[in-house]
PATOR-645101 format. One record per residue (C-alpha): residue number from 1; residue in three letters; x, y, z. Coordinates in steps of 0.05 Angstrom, whole numbers, m for minus. Layout:
N
SITE|NUM|ALA|X|Y|Z;
...
END
This chain:
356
SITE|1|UNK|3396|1613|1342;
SITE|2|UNK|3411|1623|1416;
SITE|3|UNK|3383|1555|1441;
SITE|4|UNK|3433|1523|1386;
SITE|5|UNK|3485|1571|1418;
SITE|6|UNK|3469|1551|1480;
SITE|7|UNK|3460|1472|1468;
SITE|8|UNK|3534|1481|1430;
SITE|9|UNK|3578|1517|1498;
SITE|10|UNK|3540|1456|1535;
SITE|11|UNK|3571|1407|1490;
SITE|12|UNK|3633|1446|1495;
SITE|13|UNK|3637|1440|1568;
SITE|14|UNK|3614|1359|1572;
SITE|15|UNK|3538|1385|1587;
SITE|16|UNK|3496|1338|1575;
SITE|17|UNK|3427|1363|1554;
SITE|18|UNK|3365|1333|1563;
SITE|19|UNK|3303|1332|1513;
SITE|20|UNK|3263|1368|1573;
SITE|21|UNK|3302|1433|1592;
SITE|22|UNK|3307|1424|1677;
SITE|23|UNK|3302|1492|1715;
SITE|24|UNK|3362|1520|1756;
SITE|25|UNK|3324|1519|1832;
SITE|26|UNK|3359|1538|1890;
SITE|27|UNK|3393|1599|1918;
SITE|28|UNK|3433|1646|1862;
SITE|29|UNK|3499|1647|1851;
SITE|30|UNK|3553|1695|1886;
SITE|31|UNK|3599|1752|1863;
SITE|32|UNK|3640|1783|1902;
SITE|33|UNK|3622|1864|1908;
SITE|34|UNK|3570|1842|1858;
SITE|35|UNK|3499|1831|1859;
SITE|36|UNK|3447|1826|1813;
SITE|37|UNK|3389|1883|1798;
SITE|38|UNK|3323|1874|1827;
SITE|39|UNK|3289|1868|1751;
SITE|40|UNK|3338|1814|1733;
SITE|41|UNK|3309|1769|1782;
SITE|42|UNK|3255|1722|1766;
SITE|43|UNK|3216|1669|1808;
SITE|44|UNK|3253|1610|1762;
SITE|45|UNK|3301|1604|1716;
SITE|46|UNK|3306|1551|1662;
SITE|47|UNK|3358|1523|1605;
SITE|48|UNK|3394|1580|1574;
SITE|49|UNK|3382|1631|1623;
SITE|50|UNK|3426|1680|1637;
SITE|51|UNK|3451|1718|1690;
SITE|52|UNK|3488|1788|1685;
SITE|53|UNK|3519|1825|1762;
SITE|54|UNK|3532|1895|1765;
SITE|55|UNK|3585|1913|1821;
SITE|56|UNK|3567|1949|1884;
SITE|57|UNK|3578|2027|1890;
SITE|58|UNK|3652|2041|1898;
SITE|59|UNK|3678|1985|1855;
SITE|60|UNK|3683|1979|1779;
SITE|61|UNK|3675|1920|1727;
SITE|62|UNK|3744|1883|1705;
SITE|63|UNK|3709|1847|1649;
SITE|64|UNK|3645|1824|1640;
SITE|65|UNK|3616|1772|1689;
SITE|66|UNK|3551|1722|1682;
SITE|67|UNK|3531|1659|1702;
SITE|68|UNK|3483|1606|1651;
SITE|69|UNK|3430|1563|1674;
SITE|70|UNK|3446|1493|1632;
SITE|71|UNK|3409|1428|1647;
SITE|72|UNK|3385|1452|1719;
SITE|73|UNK|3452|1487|1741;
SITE|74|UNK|3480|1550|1736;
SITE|75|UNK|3545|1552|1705;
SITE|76|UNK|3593|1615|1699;
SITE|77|UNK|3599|1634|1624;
SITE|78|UNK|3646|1707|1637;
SITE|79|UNK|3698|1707|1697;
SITE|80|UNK|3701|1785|1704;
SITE|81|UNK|3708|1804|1778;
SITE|82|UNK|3689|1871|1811;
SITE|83|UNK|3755|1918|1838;
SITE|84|UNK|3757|1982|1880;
SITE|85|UNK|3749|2043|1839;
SITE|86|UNK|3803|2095|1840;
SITE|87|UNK|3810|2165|1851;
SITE|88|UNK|3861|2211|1815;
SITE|89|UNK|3925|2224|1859;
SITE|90|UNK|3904|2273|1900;
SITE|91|UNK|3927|2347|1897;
SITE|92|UNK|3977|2374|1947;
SITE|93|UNK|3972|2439|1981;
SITE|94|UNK|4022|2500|1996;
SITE|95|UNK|4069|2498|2060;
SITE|96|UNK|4039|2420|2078;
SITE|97|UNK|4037|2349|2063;
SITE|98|UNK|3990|2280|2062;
SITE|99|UNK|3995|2214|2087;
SITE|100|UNK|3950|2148|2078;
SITE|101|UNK|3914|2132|2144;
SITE|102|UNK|3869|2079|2111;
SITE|103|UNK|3883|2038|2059;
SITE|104|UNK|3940|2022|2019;
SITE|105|UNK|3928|2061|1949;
SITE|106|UNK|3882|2111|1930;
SITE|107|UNK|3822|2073|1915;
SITE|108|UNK|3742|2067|1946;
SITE|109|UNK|3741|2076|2012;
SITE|110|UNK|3814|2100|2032;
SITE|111|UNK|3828|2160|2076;
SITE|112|UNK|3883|2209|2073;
SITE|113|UNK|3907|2264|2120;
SITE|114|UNK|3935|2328|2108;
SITE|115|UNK|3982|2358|2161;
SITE|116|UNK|4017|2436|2158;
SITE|117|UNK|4092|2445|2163;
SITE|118|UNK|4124|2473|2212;
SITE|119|UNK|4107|2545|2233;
SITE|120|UNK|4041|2536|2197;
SITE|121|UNK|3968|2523|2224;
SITE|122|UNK|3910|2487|2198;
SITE|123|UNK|3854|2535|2176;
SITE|124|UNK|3806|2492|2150;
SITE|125|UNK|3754|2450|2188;
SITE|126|UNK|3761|2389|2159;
SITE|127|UNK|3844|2361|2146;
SITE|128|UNK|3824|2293|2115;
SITE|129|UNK|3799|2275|2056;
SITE|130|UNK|3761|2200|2030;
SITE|131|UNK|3762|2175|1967;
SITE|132|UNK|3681|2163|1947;
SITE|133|UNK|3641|2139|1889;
SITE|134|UNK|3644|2211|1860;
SITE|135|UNK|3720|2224|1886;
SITE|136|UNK|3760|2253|1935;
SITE|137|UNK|3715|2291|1992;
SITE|138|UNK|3712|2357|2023;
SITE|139|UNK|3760|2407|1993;
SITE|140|UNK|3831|2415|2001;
SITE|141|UNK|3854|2441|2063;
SITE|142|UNK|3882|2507|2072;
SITE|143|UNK|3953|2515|2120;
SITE|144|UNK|3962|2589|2140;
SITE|145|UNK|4033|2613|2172;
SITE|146|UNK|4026|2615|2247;
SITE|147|UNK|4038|2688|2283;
SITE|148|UNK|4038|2713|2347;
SITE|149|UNK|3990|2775|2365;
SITE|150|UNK|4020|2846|2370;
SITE|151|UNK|4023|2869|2447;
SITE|152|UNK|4045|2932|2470;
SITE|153|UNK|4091|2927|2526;
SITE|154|UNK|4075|2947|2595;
SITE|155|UNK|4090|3023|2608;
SITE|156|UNK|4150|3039|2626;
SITE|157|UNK|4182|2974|2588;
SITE|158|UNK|4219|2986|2531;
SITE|159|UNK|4237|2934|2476;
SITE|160|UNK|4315|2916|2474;
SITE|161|UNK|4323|2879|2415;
SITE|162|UNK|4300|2859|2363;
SITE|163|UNK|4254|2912|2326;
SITE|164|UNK|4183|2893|2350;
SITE|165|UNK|4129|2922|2307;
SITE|166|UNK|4056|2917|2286;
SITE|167|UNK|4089|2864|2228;
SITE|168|UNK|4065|2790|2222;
SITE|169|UNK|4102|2763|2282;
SITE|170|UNK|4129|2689|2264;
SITE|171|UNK|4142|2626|2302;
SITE|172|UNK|4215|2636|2334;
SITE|173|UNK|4215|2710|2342;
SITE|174|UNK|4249|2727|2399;
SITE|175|UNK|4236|2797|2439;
SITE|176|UNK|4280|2819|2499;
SITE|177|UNK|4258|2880|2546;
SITE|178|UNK|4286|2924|2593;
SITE|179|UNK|4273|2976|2643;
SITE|180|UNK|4296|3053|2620;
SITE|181|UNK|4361|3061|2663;
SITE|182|UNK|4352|3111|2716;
SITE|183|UNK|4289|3108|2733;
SITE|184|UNK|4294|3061|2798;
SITE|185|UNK|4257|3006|2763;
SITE|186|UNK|4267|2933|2754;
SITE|187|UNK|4243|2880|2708;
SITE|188|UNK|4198|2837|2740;
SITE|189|UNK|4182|2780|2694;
SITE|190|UNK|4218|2742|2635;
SITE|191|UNK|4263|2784|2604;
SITE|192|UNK|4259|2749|2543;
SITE|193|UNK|4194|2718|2502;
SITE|194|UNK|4189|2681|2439;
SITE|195|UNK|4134|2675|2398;
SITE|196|UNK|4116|2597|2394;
SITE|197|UNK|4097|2546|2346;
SITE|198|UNK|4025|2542|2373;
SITE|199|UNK|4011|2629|2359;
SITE|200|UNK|4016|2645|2438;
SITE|201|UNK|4079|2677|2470;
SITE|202|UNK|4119|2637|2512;
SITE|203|UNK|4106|2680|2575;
SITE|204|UNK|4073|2736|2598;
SITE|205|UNK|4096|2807|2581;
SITE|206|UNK|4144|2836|2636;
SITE|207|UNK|4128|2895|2679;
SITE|208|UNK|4178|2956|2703;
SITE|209|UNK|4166|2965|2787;
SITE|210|UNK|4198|3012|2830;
SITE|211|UNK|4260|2987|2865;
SITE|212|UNK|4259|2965|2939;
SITE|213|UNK|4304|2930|2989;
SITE|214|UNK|4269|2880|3041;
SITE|215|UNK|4291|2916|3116;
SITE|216|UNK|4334|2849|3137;
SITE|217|UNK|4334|2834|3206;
SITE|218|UNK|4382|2880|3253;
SITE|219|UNK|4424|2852|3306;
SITE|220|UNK|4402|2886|3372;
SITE|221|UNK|4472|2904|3383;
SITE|222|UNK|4463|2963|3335;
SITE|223|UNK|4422|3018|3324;
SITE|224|UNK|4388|3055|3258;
SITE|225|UNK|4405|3128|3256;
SITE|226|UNK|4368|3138|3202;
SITE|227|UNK|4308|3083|3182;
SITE|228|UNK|4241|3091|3136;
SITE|229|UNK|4170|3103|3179;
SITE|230|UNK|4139|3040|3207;
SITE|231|UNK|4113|3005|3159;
SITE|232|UNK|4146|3053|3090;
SITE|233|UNK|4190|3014|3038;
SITE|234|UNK|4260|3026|3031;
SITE|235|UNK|4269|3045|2960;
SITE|236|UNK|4320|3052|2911;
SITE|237|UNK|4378|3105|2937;
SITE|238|UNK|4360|3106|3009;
SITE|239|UNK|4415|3098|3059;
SITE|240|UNK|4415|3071|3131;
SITE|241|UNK|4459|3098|3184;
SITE|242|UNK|4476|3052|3237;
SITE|243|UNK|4515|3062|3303;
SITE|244|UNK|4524|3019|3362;
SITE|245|UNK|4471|3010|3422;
SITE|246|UNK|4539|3014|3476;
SITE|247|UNK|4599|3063|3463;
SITE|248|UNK|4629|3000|3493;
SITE|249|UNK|4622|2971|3431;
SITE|250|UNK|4663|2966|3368;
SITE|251|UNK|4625|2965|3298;
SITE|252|UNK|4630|2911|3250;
SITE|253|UNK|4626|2926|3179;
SITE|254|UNK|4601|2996|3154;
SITE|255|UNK|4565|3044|3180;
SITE|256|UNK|4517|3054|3125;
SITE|257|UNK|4483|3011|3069;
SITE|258|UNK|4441|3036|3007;
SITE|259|UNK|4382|3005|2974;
SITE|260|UNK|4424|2995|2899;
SITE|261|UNK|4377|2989|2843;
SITE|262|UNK|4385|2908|2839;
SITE|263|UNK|4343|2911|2904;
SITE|264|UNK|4393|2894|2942;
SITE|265|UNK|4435|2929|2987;
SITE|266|UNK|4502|2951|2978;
SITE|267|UNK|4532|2918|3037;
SITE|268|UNK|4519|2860|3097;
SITE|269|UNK|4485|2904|3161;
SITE|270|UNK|4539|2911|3210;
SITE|271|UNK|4540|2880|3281;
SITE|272|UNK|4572|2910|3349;
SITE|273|UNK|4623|2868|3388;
SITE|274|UNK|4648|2883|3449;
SITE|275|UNK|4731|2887|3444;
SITE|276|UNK|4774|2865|3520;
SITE|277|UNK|4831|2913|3533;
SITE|278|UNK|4902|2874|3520;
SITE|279|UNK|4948|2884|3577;
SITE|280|UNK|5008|2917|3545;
SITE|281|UNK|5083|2914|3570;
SITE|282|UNK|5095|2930|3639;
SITE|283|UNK|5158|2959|3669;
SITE|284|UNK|5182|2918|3724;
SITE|285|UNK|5190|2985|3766;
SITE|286|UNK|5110|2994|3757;
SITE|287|UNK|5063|2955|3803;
SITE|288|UNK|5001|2952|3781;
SITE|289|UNK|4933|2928|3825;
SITE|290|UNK|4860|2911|3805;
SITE|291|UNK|4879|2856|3744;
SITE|292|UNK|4833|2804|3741;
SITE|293|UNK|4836|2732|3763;
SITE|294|UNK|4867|2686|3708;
SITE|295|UNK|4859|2699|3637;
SITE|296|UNK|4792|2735|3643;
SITE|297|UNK|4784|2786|3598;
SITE|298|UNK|4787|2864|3619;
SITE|299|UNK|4726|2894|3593;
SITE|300|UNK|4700|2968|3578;
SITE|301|UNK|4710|3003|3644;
SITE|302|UNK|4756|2956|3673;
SITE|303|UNK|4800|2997|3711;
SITE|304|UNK|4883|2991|3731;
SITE|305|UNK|4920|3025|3790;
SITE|306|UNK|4991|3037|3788;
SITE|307|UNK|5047|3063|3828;
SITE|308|UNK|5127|3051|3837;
SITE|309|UNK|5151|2992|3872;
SITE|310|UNK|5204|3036|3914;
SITE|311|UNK|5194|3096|3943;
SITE|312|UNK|5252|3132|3917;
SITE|313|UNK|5226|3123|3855;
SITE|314|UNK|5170|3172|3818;
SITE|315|UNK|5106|3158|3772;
SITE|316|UNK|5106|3191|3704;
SITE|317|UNK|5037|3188|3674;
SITE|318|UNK|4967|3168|3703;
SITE|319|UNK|4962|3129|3765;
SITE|320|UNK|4900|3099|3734;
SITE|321|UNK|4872|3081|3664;
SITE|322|UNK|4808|3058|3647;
SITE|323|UNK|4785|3006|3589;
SITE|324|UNK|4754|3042|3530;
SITE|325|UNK|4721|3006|3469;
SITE|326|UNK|4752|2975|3411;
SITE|327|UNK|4816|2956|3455;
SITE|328|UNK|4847|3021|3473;
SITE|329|UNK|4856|3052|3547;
SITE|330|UNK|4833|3114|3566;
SITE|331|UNK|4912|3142|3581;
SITE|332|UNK|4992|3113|3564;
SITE|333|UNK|5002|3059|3614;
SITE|334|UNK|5064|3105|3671;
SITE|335|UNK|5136|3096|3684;
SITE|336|UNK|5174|3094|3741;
SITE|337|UNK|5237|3142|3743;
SITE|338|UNK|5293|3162|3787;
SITE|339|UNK|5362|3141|3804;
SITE|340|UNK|5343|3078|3837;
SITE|341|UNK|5317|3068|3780;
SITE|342|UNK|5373|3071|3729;
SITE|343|UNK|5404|3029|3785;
SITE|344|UNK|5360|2970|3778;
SITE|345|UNK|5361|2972|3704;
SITE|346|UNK|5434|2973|3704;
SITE|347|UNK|5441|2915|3757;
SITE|348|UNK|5394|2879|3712;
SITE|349|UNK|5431|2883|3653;
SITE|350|UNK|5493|2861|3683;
SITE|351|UNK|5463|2796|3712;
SITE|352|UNK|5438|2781|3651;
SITE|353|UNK|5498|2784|3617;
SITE|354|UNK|5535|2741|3669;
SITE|355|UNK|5476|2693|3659;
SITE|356|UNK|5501|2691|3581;
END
């Protein structure tokens, strides 16, 4: 019955077969992700042989395939073909997602990765998965929410805002610090850290230190009444006292500073300046000796001499003054008085007013 079968599909396809059945030599046929088993194969086949593929691990029959020895060559009876076997859609997981990363559908061979949202961590070792002969591998990942450790604050640090307690501490939390007021402290560090999206802080916890003002440099025109030991720190509250080197000198600025509790101080350090005596009005009655030559300035010390420019005439006030700091003369520059005097004021006047 088969050999009539067999003699009938070759008549069907234009086979022409022989009285003496001719052997199908030569290599096997080909499937593609096929092969066929190792008990299938013989050393020959002859007319009306047949041969059955099975596919190769990861793919799956789509119909039945087989190829027919007839009249010495092999001839393919069943034009099944071998496809990629699929997986189910794979699951998806709590706070996270998947994406392809191999392959275009979820068959044999294609990989997928799993990635957490945002504020979430990967806990498990492995975050891809591959679909294989017995389905997806490894098992599904786990995403955890990502929090920053609890740390206590440095002593003397307190926490500003916001409440900051042994709670889970999430991505975006924000704390701010401060130093107690008071206490001649100040915040040295980031006054504000926020808990990140990789579980770390985004800086290092502040710490409170005591207040101190760097000694700037002092002119050498002036002098510290009142200065910390060699070597001490000025801290937060002390005062400096300065006063000039010469009593020649005028001071610039104020007297005192303080160490403020920014660390800086509450004012510039003076400086000392030496002020010339101006030369004030002069009667014309008064002659005065020992002025300099040209405009040169009339220092501390500088001294004047004065007296009447007629005899009949008398000096009220010092016959000398002397330069003092800051501008100012040791005495009131004299007069001259006497009738003469009244005299000579009068004439004055009344040339002047001929003059007009």
């Amino acid at each position: 019955m088969k050999r009539a079968l067999i003699v009938l599909s070759c008549f069907v396809l234009g086979v022409k077969v022989s009285a003496d059945d001719k052997e199908c030599s030569g290599p096997l046929p080909l499937l593609e992700n096929a092969h066929t088993s190792a008990g299938a194969r013989r050393s020959s086949y002859t007319h009306g042989d047949v041969l059955h593929f099975t596919c190769h691990p990861g793919y799956m029959a789509a119909g039945r395939t087989s190829y027919s020895c007839l009249n010495g060559t092999w001839v393919r009876s069943r034009r099944g073909k071998c496809v990629l076997k699929p997986c189910e859609l794979p699951s998806d997981i709590p706070n996270g997602r998947y994406e392809i990363v191999n392959g275009t559908d979820f068959v044999f061979g294609t990989i997928i990765k799993y990635t957490c949202n945002d504020g979430y961590q990967m806990m498990s070792r492995a975050d891809s998965r591959i679909c294989q002969v017995s389905g997806w591998s490894h098992s599904l990942p786990v995403c955890e929410e990502i929090t920053c450790e609890f740390l206590k604050p440095h002593t003397g640090v307190r926490v500003k805002s916001p409440p900051y307690d042994h709670a889970p501490i999430r991505t975006g939390h924000v704390v701010e610090f401060e130093c107690s007021p008071g206490t001649g402290t100040v915040l040295r560090g980031s006054s504000k850290v926020t808990c990140t999206s990789t579980g770390q802080w985004s800086d290092s916890f502040p710490v409170c230190e005591e207040v101190t003002c760097e000694l700037e440099e002092i002119d050498k025109s002036v002098a510290v009444r009142r200065r910390p030991a060699h070597g001490a720190t000025v801290k937060y509250g002390d005062a400096l006292r300065f006063q000039c080197v010469h009593e020649w000198m005028e001071m610039q600025g104020e007297s005192e500073v303080t160490c403020e509790s920014s660390g800086q101080w509450s004012r510039s350090f003076p400086k000392c300046r030496e002020t010339p005596c101006r030369l004030p009005d002069i009667h014309s009655s008064v002659l005065v000796s020992g002025l300099p030559e040209g405009n040169a300035a009339m220092r501390y010390g500088h001294k004047l001499r004065f007296r009447c420019a007629h005899q009949a005439l008398a000096l009220k006030g010092q016959a000398e003054v002397t330069c003092l700091s800051g501008d100012k003369w040791s005495n009131v520059f004299p007069t001259c008085y006497g009738n003469y005097a009244q005299q000579h004021v009068a004439h004055s006047k009344k040339k002047k007013k001929k003059k007009s």
